[in-house]
C-alpha positions as CSV (number, residue, x, y, z in Angstrom):
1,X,29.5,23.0,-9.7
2,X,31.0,23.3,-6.3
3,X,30.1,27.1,-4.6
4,X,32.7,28.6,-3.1
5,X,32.3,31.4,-0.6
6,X,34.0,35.0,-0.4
7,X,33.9,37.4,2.2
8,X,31.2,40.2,1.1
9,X,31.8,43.7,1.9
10,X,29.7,45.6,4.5
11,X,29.5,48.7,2.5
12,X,29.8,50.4,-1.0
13,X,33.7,51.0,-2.0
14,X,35.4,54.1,-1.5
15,X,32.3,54.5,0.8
16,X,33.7,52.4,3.3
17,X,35.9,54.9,4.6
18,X,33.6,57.6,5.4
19,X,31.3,55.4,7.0
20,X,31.4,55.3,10.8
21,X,32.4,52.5,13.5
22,X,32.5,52.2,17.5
23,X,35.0,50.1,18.6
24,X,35.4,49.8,22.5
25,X,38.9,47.2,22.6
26,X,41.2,49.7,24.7
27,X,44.6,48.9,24.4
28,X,45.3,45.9,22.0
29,X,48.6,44.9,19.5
30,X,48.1,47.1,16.2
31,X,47.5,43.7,14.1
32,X,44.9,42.9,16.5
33,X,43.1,46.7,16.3
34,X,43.8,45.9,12.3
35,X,42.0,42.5,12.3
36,X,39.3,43.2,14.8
37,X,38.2,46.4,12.0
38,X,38.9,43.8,9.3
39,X,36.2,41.6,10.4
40,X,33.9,44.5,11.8
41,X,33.6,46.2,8.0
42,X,34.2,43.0,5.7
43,X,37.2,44.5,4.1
44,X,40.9,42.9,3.7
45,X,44.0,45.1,4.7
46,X,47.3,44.8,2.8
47,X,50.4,46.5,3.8
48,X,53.8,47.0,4.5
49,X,55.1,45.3,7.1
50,X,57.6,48.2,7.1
51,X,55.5,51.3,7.5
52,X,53.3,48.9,10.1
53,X,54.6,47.4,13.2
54,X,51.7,44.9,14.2
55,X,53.1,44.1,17.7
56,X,52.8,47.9,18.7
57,X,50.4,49.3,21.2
58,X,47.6,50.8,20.6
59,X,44.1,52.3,21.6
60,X,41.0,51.2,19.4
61,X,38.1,53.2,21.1
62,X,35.9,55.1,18.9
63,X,31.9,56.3,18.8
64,X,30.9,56.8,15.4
65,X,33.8,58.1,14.1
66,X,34.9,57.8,10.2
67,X,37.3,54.8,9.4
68,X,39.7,56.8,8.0
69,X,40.0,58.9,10.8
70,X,40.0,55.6,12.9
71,X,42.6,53.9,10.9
72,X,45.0,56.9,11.3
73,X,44.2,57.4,15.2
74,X,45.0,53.6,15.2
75,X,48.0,53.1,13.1
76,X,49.3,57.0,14.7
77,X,50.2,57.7,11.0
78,X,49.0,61.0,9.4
79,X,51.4,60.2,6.2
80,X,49.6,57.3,5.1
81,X,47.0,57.0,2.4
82,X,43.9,54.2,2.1
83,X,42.9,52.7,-0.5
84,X,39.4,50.8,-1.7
85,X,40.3,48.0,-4.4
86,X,37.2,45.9,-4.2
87,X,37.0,44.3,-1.2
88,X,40.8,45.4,-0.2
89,X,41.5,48.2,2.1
90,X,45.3,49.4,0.9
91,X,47.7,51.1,3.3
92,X,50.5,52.5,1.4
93,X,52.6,55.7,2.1
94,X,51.7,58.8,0.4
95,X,54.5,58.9,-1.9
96,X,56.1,55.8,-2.7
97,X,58.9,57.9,-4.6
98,X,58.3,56.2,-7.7
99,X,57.1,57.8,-10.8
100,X,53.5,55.3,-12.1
101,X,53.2,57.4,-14.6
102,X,56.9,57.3,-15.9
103,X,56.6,53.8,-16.2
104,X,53.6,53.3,-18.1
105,X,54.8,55.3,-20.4
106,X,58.1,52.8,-21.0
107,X,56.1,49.5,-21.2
108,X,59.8,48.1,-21.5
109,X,61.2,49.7,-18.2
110,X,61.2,47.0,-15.3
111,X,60.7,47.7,-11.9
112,X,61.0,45.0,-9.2
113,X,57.9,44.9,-6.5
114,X,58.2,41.9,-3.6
115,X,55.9,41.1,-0.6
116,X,55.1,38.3,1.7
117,X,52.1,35.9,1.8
118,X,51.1,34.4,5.5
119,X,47.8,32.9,7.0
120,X,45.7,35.2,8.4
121,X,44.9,33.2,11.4
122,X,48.2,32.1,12.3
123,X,50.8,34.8,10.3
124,X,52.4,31.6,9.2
125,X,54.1,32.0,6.4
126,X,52.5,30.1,2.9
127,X,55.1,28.5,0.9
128,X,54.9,28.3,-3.1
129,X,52.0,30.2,-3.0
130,X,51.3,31.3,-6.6
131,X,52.4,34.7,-7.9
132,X,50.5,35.8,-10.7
133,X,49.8,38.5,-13.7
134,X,46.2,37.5,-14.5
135,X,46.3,38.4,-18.0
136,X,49.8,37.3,-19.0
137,X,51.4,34.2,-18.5
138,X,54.0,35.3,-15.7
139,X,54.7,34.9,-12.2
140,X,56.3,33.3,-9.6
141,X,56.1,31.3,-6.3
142,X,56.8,32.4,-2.7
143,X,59.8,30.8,-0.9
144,X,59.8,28.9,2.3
145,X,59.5,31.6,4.3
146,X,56.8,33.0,2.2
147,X,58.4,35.8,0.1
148,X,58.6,36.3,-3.2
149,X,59.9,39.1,-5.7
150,X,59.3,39.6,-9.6
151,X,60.1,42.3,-11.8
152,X,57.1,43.9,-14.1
153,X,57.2,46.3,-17.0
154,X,55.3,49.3,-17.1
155,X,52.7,47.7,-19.8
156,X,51.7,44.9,-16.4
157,X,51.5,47.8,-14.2
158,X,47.6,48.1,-15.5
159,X,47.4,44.2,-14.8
160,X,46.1,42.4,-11.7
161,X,48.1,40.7,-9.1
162,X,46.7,37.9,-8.4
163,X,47.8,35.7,-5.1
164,X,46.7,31.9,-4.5
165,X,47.2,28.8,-2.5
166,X,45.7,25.4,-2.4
167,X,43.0,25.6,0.4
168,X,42.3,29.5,0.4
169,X,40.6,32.4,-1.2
170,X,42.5,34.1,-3.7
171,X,43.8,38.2,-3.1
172,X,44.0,40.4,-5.9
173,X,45.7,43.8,-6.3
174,X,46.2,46.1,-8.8
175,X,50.6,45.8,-9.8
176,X,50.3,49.1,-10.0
177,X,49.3,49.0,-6.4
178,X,52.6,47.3,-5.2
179,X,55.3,49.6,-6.2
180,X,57.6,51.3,-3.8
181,X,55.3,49.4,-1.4
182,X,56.7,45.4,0.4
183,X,53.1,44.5,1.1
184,X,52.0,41.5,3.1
185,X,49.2,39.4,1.6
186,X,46.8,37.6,4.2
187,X,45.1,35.3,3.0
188,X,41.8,33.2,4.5
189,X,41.4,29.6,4.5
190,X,38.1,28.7,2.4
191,X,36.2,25.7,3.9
192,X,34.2,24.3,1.6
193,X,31.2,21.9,3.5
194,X,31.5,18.5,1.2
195,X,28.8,15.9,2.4
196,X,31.0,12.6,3.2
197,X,28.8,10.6,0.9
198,X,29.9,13.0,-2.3
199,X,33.8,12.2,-0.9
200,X,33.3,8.3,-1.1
201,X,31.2,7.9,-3.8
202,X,34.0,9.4,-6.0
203,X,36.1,6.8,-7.9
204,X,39.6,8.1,-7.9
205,X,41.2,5.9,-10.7
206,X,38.5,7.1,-13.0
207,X,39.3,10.7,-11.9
208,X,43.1,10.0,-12.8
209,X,42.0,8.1,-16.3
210,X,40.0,11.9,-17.0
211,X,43.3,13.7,-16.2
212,X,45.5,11.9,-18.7
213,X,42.4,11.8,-21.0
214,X,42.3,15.9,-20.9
215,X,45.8,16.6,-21.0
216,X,45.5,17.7,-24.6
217,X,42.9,20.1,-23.7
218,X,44.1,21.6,-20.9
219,X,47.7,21.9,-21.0
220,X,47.8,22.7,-25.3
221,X,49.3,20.5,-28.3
222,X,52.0,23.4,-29.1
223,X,55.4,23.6,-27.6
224,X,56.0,26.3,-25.8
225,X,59.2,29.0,-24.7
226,X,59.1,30.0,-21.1
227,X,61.9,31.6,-18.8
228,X,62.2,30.2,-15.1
229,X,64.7,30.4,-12.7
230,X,66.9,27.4,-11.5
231,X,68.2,26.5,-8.3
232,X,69.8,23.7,-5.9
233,X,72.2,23.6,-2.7
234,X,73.9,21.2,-0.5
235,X,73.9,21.6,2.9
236,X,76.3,19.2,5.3
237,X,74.2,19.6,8.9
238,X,73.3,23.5,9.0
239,X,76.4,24.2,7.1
240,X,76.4,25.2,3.3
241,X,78.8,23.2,1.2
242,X,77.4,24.1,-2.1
243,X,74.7,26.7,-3.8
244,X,74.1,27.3,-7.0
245,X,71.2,29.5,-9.0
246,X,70.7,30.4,-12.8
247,X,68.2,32.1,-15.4
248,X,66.7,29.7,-17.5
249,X,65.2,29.5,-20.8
250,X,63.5,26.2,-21.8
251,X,61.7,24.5,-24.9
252,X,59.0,22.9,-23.6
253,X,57.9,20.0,-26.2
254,X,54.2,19.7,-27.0
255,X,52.4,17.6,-24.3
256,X,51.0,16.0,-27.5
257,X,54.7,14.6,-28.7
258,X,55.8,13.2,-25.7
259,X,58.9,11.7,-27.3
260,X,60.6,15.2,-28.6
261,X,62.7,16.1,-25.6
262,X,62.2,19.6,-24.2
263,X,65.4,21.7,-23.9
264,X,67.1,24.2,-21.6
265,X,69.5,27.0,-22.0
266,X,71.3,28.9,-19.1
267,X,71.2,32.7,-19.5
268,X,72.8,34.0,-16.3
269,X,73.9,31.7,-12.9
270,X,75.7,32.3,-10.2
271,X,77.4,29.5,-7.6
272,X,78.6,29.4,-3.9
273,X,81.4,26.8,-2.9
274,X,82.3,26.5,0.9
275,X,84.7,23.7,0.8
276,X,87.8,23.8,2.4
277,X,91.0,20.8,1.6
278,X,89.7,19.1,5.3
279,X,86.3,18.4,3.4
280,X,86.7,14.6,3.4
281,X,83.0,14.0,1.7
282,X,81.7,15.9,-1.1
283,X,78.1,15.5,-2.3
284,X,77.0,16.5,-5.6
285,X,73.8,16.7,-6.9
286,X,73.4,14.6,-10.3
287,X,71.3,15.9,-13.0
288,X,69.3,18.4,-11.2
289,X,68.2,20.2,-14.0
290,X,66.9,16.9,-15.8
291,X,65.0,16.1,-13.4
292,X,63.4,19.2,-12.7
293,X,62.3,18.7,-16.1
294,X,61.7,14.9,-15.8
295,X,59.3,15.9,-13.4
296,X,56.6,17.5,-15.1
297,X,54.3,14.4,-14.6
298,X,51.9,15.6,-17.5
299,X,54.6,15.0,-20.0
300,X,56.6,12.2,-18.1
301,X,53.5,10.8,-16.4
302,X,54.0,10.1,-12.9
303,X,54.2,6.3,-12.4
304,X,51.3,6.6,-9.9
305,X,49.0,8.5,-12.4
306,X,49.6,5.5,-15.0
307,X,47.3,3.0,-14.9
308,X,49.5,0.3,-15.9
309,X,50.3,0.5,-12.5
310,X,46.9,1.0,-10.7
311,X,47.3,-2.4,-9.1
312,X,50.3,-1.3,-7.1
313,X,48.7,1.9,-5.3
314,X,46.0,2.3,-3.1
315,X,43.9,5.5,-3.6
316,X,41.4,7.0,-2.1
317,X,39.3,10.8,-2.2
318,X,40.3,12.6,1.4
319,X,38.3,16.1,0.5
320,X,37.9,19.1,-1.9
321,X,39.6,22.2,-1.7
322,X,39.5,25.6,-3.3
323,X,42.6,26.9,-6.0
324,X,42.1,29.7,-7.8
325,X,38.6,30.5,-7.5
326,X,37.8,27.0,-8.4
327,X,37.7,23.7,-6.6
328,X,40.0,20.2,-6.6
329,X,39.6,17.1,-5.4
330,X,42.6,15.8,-3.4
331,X,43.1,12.6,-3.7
332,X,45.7,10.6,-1.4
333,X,47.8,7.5,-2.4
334,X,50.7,4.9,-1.2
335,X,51.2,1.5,-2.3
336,X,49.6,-1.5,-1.6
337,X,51.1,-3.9,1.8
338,X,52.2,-6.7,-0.8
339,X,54.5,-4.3,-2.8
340,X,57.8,-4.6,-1.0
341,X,59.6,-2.3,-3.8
342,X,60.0,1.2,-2.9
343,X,56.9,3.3,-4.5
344,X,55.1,6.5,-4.0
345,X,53.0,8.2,-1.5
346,X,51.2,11.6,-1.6
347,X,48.6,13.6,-2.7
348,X,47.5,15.2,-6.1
349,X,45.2,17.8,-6.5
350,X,43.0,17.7,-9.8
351,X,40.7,20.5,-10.8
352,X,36.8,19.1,-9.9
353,X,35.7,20.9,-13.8
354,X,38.4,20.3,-16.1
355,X,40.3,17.5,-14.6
356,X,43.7,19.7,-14.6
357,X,46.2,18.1,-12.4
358,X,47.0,21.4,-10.0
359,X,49.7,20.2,-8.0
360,X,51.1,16.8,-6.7
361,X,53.1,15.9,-3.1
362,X,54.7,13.0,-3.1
363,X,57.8,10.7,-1.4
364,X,59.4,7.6,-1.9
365,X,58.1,5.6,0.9
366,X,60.5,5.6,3.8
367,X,59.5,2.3,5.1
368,X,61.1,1.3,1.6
369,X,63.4,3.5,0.6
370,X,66.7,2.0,1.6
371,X,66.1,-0.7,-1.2
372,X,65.6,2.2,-3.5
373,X,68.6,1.8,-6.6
374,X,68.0,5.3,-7.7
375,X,71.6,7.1,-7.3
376,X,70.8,10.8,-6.7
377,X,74.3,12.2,-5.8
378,X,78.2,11.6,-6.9
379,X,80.6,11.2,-4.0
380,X,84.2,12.4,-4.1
381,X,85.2,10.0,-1.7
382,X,84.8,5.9,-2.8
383,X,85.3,5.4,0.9
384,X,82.1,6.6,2.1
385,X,78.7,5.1,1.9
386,X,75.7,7.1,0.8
387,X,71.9,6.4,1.4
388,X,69.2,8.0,0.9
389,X,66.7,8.9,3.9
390,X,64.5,10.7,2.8
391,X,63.2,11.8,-1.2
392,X,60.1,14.1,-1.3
393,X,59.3,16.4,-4.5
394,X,56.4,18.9,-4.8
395,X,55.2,19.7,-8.9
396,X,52.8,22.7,-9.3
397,X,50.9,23.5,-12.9
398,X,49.3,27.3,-13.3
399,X,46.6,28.1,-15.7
400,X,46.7,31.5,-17.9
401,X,43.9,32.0,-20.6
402,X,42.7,28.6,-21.5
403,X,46.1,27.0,-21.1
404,X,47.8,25.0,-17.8
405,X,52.0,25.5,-17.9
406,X,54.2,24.0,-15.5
407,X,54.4,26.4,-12.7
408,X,57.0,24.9,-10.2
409,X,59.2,22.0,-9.3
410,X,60.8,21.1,-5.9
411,X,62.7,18.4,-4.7
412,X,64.2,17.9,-1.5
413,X,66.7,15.0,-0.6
414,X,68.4,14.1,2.9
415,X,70.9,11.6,2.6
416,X,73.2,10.1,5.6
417,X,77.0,9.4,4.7
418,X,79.0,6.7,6.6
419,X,82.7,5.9,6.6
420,X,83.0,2.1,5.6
421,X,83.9,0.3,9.1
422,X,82.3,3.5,11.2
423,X,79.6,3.8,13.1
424,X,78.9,7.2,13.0
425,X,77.7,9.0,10.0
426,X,76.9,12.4,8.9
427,X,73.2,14.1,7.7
428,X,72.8,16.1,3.8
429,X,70.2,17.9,2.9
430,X,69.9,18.6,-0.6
431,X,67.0,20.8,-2.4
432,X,67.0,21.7,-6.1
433,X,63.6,23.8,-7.4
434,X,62.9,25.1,-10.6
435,X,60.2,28.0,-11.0
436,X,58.6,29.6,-14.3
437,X,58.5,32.5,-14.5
438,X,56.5,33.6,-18.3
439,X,55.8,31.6,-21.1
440,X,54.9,32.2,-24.6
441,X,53.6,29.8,-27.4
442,X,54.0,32.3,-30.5
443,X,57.4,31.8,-32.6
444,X,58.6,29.0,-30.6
445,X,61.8,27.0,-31.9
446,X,64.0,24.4,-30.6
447,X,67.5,25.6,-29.4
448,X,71.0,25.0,-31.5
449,X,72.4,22.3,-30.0
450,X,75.6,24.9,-28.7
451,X,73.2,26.5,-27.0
452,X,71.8,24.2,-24.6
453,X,73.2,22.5,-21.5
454,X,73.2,18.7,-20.8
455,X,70.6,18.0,-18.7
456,X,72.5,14.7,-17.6
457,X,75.6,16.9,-16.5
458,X,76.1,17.9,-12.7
459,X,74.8,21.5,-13.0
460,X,77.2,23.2,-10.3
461,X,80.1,21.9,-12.1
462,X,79.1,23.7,-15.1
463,X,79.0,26.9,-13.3
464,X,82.8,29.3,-12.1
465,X,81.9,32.0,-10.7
466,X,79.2,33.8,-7.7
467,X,78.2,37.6,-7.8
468,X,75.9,38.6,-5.2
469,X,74.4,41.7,-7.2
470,X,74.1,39.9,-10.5
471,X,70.5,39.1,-11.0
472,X,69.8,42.7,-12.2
473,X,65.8,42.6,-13.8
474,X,65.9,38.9,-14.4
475,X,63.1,37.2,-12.1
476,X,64.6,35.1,-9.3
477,X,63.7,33.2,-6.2
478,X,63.9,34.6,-2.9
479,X,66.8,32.9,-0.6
480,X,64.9,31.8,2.5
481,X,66.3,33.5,5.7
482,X,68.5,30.4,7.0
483,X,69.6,30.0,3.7
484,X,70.7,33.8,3.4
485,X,72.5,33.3,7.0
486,X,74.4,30.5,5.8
487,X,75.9,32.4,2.3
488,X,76.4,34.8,4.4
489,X,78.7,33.4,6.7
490,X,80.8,32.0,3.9
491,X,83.6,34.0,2.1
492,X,83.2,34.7,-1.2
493,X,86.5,33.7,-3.2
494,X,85.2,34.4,-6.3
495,X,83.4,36.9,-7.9
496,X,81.6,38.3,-11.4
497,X,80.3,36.9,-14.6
498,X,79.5,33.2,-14.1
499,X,80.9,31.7,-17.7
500,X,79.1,28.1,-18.3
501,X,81.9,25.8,-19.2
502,X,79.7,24.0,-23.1
C-alpha cells in the first residue's frame, strides 16, 4: 500500500483561531498575506472570490496577536465569520441570507451552490475535477475554466463535499458549508516519491489483463438509472455556429451483459443556431450522444485495453499518482512504428488496489490520422471536403460505496474544410461531453421504446427551440467563459420549451 501524505495541522481545531502568530511581511497582495498564514498554521482557506479580492493590498504585521483578529486586520472585514472544518479554515459572510435550517427541514427543496477549483501554486484553473456528495452517488465535474454548479436537497446538506483531481489531495467541506457562499477550492499537488525500479518493474499489460479481469467487481453486475447532463457545439474559427445542451436520463446495461444496449432519454434540452443563408458549409456533429455512450471503455472496451490487440501498442509505466485518497498507476501508450493504420495514444490511470480504471486520455495519432475512415460529421455542402485534424476524447469513472459509475465523457474534434479546387480552407472545432450527475441501482427498468432517442440520430436536429433560463433545479454544466461570450453575441431567434421531434 502506497502512503500518501496530507498536510497536518499545527494546532487543535477551533483552537486554531485563538492561538497567536507574528508575521512581519509589510505590505503584500491579500492572496499572498492568505497563503503565507496558510502555510505558517497548517490550515487550508476556502472562500469566496467575491467577498475576497486577492490582488488587494494589504499589511500582514502582527506580534502575537490571535488569528482571528489577524485574519480580519488582514482581509479589513469585520462582517465575516471563520470557520474550523478539520484542517479547513472557512471564510464566509455572517449571514449568507439563506435559511440552513429551512432546508433541512424540506429534504425535497433544492438549492443550487457553485464554486471554482484552481491550483494552489499557480491559481490555474483544474478542469473536470470531480464534484462529489461522499455518501450518495451524485456530482459533477468542473468545466474548462474550472467551475462547476449542482443543485442539493436539504437531506445532502448534512453530507460532505468532496473535491478531487488526478495528481492532488482531495478538499472536503461540509454542503452545508457552501450555501449562499461561491467558494474557491485550492487544491495541493501530492507528490508521491516512487523509487524508479518499482516504476519499471511493473508489467503494464498484466495491469490492463487485472482491469478487465475486475470489472465485475468494481464497476457492479446490475444495470443501473443515472441522470447526466448532455452537451455538444460547433464552432467555425472563434465563431459559434451551433450549441446544443439537454438533461439526460440513461439505462445503463449491466457491465456483466455487454450485449444489452444501454438507453437514453432526453428530459429537458435547449439549442443555439447562428447560421445565417451566406453560411456555405455546415458541420454537424453525427451521433454525439452514441458515442458518448460508446465510450465507456469498461462496457465497450477500449481497443487499446483489449488484448487481442496488445501486439499493436507499445506500453509502458511513466509514474503513480494520487485520486481520491488513493493511488494509480499511469500508464502511457501509442502504437508500435510498423502499424501504419491510424491507432491510439494516451494515458490511463488504473487504481494501484483494485485495478479500477480512473480515467483514460487518449487521440487518434495525428501522424495517422488523415488515413483515418471514421466519418464524424455530415456536411450540407457535397462541394466541400472534410478531414479530420485532430480527434482527442477524455473518459472519467467515479467510485460511490463499493461501486465505480461512469463519471464523464469528452470529446473534442477539429476538422479543416476545403472547397474542391481551392487552396484555402477553413478550421472547426467541435466538442460534445456528457457528465453524470446521480445514479441509482434500485428499481431500475429499461425505457419504452417512445421514450428514448436514437442514439444514431444527429442530436441538434432533434432539438427546436433555446431558453436561456430553462435549466431550473436540473444539474447542468457550466458554459466556459469564451463559450458564454460567443452565445452571447448571437441573437436568439427562438425561444421556450425545447419539444424533441420522436
Amino acid at each position: 500500500m502506497i502512503a500518501v501524505s496530507f498536510l497536518t495541522p499545527a494546532g487543535g481545531q477551533e483552537d486554531v483561531l485563538l492561538k497567536t502568530f507574528s508575521f512581519r511581511n509589510g505590505a503584500v497582495r491579500t492572496g499572498a498575506a492568505l497563503e503565507t498564514i496558510s502555510k505558517r498554521i497548517g490550515y487550508f482557506f476556502t472562500y469566496d472570490s467575491k467577498i475576497i479580492d486577492t490582488e488587494s493590498k494589504t499589511i500582514l504585521e502582527a506580534r502575537d496577536v490571535p488569528l482571528t483578529e489577524i485574519l480580519h486586520s488582514v482581509l479589513a472585514n469585520d462582517s465575516l465569520k471563520f470557520t474550523v472544518i478539520g484542517n479547513n479554515i472557512i471564510i464566509s459572510r455572517t449571514s449568507p441570507g439563506i435559511n440552513i435550517s429551512q432546508l433541512k427541514a424540506d429534504p425535497e427543496k433544492k438549492i443550487y451552490i457553485s464554486g471554482e477549483v484552481v491550483d494552489n501554486a499557480t491559481g490555474d484553473p483544474l478542469p473536470f475535477a470531480t464534484i462529489a456528495i461522499k455518501n450518495k452517488p451524485r456530482g459533477t465535474v468542473t468545466n474548462i475554466n474550472g467551475l462547476f454548479a449542482l443543485n442539493i436537497t436539504g437531506e445532502e446538506l448534512q453530507d460532505t463535499l468532496v473535491i478531487s483531481y488526478l495528481g492532488y489531495l482531495n478538499r472536503a467541506i461540509p454542503v452545508s458549508q457552501t450555501v449562499g457562499n461561491d467558494f474557491t477550492f485550492k487544491l495541493f499537488r501530492d507528490y508521491i516519491p516512487i523509487p524508479e525500479i518499482i516504476i519499471r518493474t511493473q508489467v503494464p499489460s498484466d495491469i490492463i489483463k487485472r482491469t478487465i479481469s475486475e470489472i465485475p467487481a468494481n464497476y457492479g453486475t446490475t444495470p443501473a438509472s443515472m441522470w447526466g447532463f448532455y452537451r455538444e457545439g460547433i464552432l467555425r474559427g472563434k465563431e459559434l455556429q451551433l450549441y446544443s445542451e439537454a438533461v439526460l436520463q440513461i439505462y445503463k446495461s449491466s457491465y456483466s451483459h455487454p450485449n444489452i444496449k444501454d438507453q437514453i432519454s432526453i428530459v429537458r434540452s435547449r439549442k443555439n443556431e447562428n447560421i445565417s443563408s451566406s453560411d456555405t458549409v455546415l458541420l454537424r456533429l453525427k451521433a454525439g450522444l452514441g458515442s458518448s455512450l460508446l465510450l465507456d471503455g469498461i462496457k465497450n472496451t477500449f481497443e487499446f485495453m483489449d488484448q487481442d490487440n496488445f501486439s499493436s501498442y507499445r506500453y509502458w509505466m511513466s509514474d503513480i499518482v494520487t485520486i481520491n485518497e488513493s493511488a494509480a498507476f499511469v500508464i502511457e501508450f501509442e502504437q508500435m512504428e510498423y502499424v501504419k493504420t491510424p491507432l491510439f495514444r494516451g494515458s490511463m490511470m488504473i487504481n494501484t488496489t483494485d485495478f479500477a480504471l480512473i480515467q483514460a486520455e487518449f487521440e487518434l495519432n495525428p501522424n495517422y490520422i488523415d488515413k483515418s475512415n471514421v466519418n464524424f460529421v455530415i456536411s450540407s455542402n457535397k462541394g466541400y471536403a472534410v478531414k479530420p485534424v485532430s480527434v482527442k476524447y477524455r473518459v472519467s469513472y467515479n467510485k460511490s460505496g463499493n461501486r465505480y459509475y461512469l463519471s464523464h465523457v469528452r470529446g473534442d474534434l477539429r476538422f479543416s474544410v476545403r472547397k474542391k479546387r481551392r487552396l484555402s480552407n477553413s478550421s472547426y472545432d467541435i466538442f460534445f461531453e456528457m457528465a453524470v450527475t446521480s445514479a441509482r441501482t434500485e428499481n431500475v427498468i429499461r425505457f419504452e421504446r417512445d421514450e428514448i432517442i436514437p442514439l444514431e440520430s444527429v442530436f441538434s436536429r432533434t432539438i427546436t427551440r433555446y431558453d436561456a433560463e430553462y435549466w431550473g433545479n436540473f444539474d447542468f454544466l457550466k458554459p466556459e467563459d469564451d463559450l458564454l461570450k460567443a452565445i452571447s453575441k448571437v441573437t436568439l431567434k427562438m425561444s421556450g420549451y425545447a419539444e424533441i421531434e420522436k
